[in-house]
N, C-alpha and C positions, 0 to 999 in steps of 0.2 A: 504494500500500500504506500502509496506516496505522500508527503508530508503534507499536502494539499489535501486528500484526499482523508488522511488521520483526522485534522483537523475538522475538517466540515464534518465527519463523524464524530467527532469530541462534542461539536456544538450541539449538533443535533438530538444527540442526545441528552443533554442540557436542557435542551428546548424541551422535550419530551418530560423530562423531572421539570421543569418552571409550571407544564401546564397540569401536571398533575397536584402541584403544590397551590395554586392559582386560580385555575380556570376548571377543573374537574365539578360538575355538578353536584351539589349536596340537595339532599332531601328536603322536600320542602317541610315549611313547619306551617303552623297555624296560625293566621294574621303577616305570613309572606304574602306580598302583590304577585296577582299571577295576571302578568303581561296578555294582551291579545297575541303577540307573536315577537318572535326576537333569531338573534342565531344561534343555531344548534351546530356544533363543531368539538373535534378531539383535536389530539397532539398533531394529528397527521396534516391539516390545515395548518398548525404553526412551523410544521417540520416544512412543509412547500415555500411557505412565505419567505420562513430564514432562508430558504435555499435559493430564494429566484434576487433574493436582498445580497446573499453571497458573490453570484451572479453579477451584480451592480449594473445587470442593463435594465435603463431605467424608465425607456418604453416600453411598449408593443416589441415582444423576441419570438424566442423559443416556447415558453409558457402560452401565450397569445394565440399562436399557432396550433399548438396541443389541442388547448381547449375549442378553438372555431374548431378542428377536425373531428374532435369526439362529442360536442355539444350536436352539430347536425347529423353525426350518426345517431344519437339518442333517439332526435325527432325522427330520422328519415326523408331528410330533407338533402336536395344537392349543398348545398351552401351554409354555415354561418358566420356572421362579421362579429366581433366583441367591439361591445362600445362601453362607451362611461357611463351610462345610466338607461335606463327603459325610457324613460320619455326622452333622450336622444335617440333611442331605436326606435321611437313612436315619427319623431322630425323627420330622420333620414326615410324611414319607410315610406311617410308621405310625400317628402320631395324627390323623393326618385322616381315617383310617378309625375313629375314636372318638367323631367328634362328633358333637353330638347333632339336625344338622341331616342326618344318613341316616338318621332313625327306627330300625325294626328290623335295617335292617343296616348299624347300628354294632355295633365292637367294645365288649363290655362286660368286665367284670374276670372272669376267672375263663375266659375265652374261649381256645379253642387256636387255636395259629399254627403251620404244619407247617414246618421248614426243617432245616439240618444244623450240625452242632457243627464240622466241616473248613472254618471260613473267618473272617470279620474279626469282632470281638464285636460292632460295633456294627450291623451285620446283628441282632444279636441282644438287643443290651442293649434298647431303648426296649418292647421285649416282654415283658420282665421286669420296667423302673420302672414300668410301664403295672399290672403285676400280672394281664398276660395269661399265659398257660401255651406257651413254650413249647415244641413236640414236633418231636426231634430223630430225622430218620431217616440211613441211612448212605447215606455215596458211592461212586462205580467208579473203578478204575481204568483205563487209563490219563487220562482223561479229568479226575480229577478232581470230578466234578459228581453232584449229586444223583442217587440211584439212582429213578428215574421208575417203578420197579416197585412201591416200600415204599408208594408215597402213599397205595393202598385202606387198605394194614393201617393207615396213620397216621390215616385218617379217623375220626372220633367225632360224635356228634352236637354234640359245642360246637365242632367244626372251625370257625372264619370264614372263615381268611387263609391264603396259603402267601407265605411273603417269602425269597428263594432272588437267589444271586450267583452269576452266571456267573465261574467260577473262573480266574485270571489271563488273563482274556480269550475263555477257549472256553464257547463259551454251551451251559445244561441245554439239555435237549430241550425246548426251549418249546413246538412244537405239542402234546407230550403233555402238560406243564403247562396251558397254558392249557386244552385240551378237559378235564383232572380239573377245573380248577377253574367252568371251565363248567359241566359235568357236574352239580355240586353245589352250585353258585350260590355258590363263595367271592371273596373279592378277591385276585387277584394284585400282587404288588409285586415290582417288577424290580428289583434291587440293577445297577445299570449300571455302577458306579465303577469296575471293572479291563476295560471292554469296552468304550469307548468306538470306533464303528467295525466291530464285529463284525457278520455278515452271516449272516442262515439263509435258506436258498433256500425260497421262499414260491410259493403260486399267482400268477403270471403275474413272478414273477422273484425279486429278492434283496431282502431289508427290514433295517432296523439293528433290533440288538437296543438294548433301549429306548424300543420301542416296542411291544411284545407286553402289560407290565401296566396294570393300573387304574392305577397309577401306577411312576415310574419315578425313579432316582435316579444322579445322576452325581458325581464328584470331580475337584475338579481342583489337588490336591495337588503338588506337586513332580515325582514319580517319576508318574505317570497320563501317561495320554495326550497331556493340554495342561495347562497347566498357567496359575497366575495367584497362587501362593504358597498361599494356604489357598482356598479357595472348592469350592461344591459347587452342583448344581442338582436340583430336584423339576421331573420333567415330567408331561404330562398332555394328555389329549385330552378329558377328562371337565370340563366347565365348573362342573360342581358341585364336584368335586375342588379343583378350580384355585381356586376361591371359599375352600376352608375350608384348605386351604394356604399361601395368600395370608395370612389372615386371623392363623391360628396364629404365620407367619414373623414377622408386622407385631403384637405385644403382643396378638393375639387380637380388635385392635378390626373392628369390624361393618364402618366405612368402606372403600371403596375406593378413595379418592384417595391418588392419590403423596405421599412427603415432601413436604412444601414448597408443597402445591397444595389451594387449597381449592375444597368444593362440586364436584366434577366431578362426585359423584355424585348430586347437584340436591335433596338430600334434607338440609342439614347441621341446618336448623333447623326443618325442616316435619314427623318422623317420631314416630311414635311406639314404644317399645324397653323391652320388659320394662316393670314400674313407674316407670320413670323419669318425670319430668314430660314433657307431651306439647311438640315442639317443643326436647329437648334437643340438645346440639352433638352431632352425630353424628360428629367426630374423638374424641370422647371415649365412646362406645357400645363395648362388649367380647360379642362372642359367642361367645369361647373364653376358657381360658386359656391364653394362648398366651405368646409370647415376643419377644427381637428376636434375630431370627438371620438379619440382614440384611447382605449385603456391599458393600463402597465401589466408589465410583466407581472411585478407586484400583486396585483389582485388578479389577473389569471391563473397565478398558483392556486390558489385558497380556492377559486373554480375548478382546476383541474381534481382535487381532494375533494370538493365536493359534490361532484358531479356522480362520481362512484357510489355516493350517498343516497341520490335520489329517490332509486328504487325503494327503500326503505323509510325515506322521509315522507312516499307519497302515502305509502301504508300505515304509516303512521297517522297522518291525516282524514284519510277516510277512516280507519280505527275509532278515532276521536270524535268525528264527526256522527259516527253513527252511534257512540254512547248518548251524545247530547240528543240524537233526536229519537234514542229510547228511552231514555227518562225525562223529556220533556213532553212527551206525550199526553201526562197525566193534565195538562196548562194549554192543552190545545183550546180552551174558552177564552182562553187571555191574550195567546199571541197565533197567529199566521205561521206556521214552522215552514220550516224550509225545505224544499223536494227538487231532486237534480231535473233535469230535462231527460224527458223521455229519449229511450235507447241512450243514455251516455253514461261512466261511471266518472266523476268528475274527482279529481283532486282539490281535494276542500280548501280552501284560503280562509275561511271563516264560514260562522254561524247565525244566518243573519234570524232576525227575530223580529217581526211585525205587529206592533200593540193593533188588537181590536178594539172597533168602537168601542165595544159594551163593556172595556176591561172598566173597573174603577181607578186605574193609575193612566198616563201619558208613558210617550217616550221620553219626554224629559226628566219624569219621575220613576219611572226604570233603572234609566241611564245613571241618577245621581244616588239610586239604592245602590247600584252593582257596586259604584265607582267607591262610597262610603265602605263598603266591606271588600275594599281594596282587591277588585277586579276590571280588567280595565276593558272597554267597550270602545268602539269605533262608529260613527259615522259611518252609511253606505257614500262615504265617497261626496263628490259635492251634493249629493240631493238632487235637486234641481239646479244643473249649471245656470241657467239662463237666467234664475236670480241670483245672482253676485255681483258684487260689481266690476266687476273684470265687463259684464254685459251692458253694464249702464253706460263704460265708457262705450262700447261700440255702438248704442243709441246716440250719443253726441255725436259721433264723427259720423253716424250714415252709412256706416257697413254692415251689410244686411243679415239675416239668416232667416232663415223659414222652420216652423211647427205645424207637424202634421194633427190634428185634432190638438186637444186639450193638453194633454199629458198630467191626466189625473191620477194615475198610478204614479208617476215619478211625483206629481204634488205629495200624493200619499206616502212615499218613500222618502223623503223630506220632513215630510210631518213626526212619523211615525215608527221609523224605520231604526235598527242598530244591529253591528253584531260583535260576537262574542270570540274569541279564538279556539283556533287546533291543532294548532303548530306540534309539529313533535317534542316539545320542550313541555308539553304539559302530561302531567300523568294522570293514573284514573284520582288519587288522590283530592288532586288539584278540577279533576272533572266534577269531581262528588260534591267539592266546595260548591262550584259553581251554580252547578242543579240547587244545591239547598238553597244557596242564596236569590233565586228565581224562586222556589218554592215559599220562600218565607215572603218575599216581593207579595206572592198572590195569596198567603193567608193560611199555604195548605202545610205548616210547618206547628 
């Protein structure tokens, strides 16, 4: 072994006694806060980290690459790109359908996007900076998810896109999605970031969701599925797609070689680009404008470590998920429970919970029992986008968006709505808590 080699073994295993002294989960006790969700991780996530820090490459390398090659094997997807966050894979996924390398079916300004005001903005912001229109139709309950009936009345002749999230886990009807938008030749874009693992029973067996749109978007934020601190992915099976996403993440330029690595694409000084003089560097050619919304080595390791995880984290999830909704059964007079979408088995994000009229408490007096006996509850997300003010300013300025009916289910979702975690960090324990503490809410304790 070489002293180089001695070394990062000395560490490593250092690391391994730190996180066992440190970071190792203890039991929970009685009057511990049990989180909606958080990260779940061993030694082997700090063993990567130190390793990729060893490394001292301080972008996008080796790790980066790892993880885009086994993250789109997971899904089954050709493609995936790591970025810094899910809502930059929410941006880039949108503005790849803007450039001007799809000819007529790019998005142009002024262009409608069909999706729903009941979920994260950033589903929804890069639609509005773009100056595209978007049209908000309403969601079901219990379910949560787009109402797949609104989408005719949402169509218009400037329809392009429909960009839709499968809501904390339970996926839209995407057979009916994808055939409208087949139907009409628009682009689908999968918001994937709370579904990571979610399954709809397909011709000749089960497919992850994630891979049903033109393009596809993951998070891997803290509380998600896996996690690597901030980081997000754009997937893709579409090479063309993959080309102008790539492009947009890396400053927009034309090149496709990695940091750090010249000429792979045998063209650096033989091309000709725009006006430019014939024979220019082609690390230095821009065929968008694009950005750097690139993530490090750094938090590709701690993806790479946890990716292996998954399979067990999703089980963990539904595990959890299906105790909450057999002991809350006995309170189906008080709250709306929660039921996946037919034919899918969804990887749970949470537990959402809908006050009935006839309860005698609110969701706000719910929300402030749970939060008192130190459990922590969530918001579905903004409620209702369209009431915020992020929308007031766009009533000043005059840029438009369209509502297909009322959107009284998402008013009701707003009103009324919360949910609970199932993160695999919680045990039955910490599940038992919770149940009693909704049982005592309604009386029956």
């Amino acid at each position: 072994m070489s002293r180089r080699e001695e070394l990062k073994t000395r560490i490593l295993d250092l690391v391994g006694a730190y996180y066992d002294e440190v970071h190792r989960p203890k039991p929970w006790r009685e009057g511990d806060r049990i989180p909606y969700g958080g990260r779940v991780f061993d030694a082997e996530e700090m063993k990567a980290l130190t390793e990729a820090c060893l490394d001292f490459w301080l972008t996008s390398g080796r790790w980066s690459s790892a993880f885009e090659e086994r993250f789109a094997s997971y899904l089954g997807v050709g493609r995936s790109l790591l970025v810094n966050s899910g809502s930059s894979a929410n941006l880039l996924a949108f503005m790849a359908l803007t450039s001007p390398l799809l000819g007529d079916q790019a998005l142009r300004r002024g262009d409608e996007v069909i999706t729903v005001a009941a979920g994260f903005p950033t589903t929804v912001a890069p639609i509005v900076q773009y100056g595209a229109v978007p049209v908000f139709v309403d969601v079901t309950l219990p379910t949560g998810n787009v109402d797949v009936g609104a989408l005719d009345e949402a169509l218009s002749e400037r329809t392009k896109a429909v960009f839709l999230a499968h809501t904390l886990g339970n996926p839209f009807d995407v057979k009916a999605v994808r055939a409208f938008c087949d139907r009409h030749s628009l682009w689908l874009v999968e918001d994937n970031c709370d579904a990571l693992g979610s399954e709809v029973l397909a011709e000749g067996g089960r497919r992850l969701t994630g891979t049903f749109g033109d393009l596809a978007t993951s998070s891997f934020y803290p509380p998600h599925h896996m996690t690597m601190g901030e980081g997000g992915a754009v997937c893709t099976s579409d090479e063309r797609l993959h080309r102008i996403v790539l492009s947009l993440r890396d400053w927009g330029r034309d090149c496709v070689c990695p940091s750090g690595v010249d000429d792979s694409c045998g063209c650096r000084f033989s091309g000709q680009f725009g006006t430019l003089p014939f024979g220019y560097d082609h690390k230095y050619v821009y065929s968008h404008f694009g950005y750097n919304l690139k993530a490090t080595d750094l938090q590709a390791a701690i993806g790479v470590a946890q990716l292996r995880k998954v399979p067990a984290f999703v089980e963990a999830r539904r595990r959890n998920w299906a105790f909450l909704r057999r002991a809350l059964e006995s309170l189906e007079d008080f709250f709306l429970l929660p039921e996946a979408t037919e034919g899918t088995e969804p990887s749970w994000f949470g537990f959402l919970l809908t006050v009935r009229p006839q309860a005698p408490f609110g969701r706000d007096g719910a929300v402030a029992h749970l939060e008192a006996k130190g459990i922590q509850t969530r918001m579905l997300f903004a409620g209702n986008l369209t009431r915020h003010p992020c929308f007031d300013a766009l009533r000043v300025s005059g840029q438009g968006w369209r509502v297909v009916g009322e959107l009284d289910v998402t008013d009701r979702i707003m009103r009324d709505t919360f949910w609970i975690g199932v993160y695999p960090g919680l045990d039955e324990a910490r599940l038992t808590r919770m149940v009693e503490a909704l049982e005592s809410l309604c009386g029956r304790l």
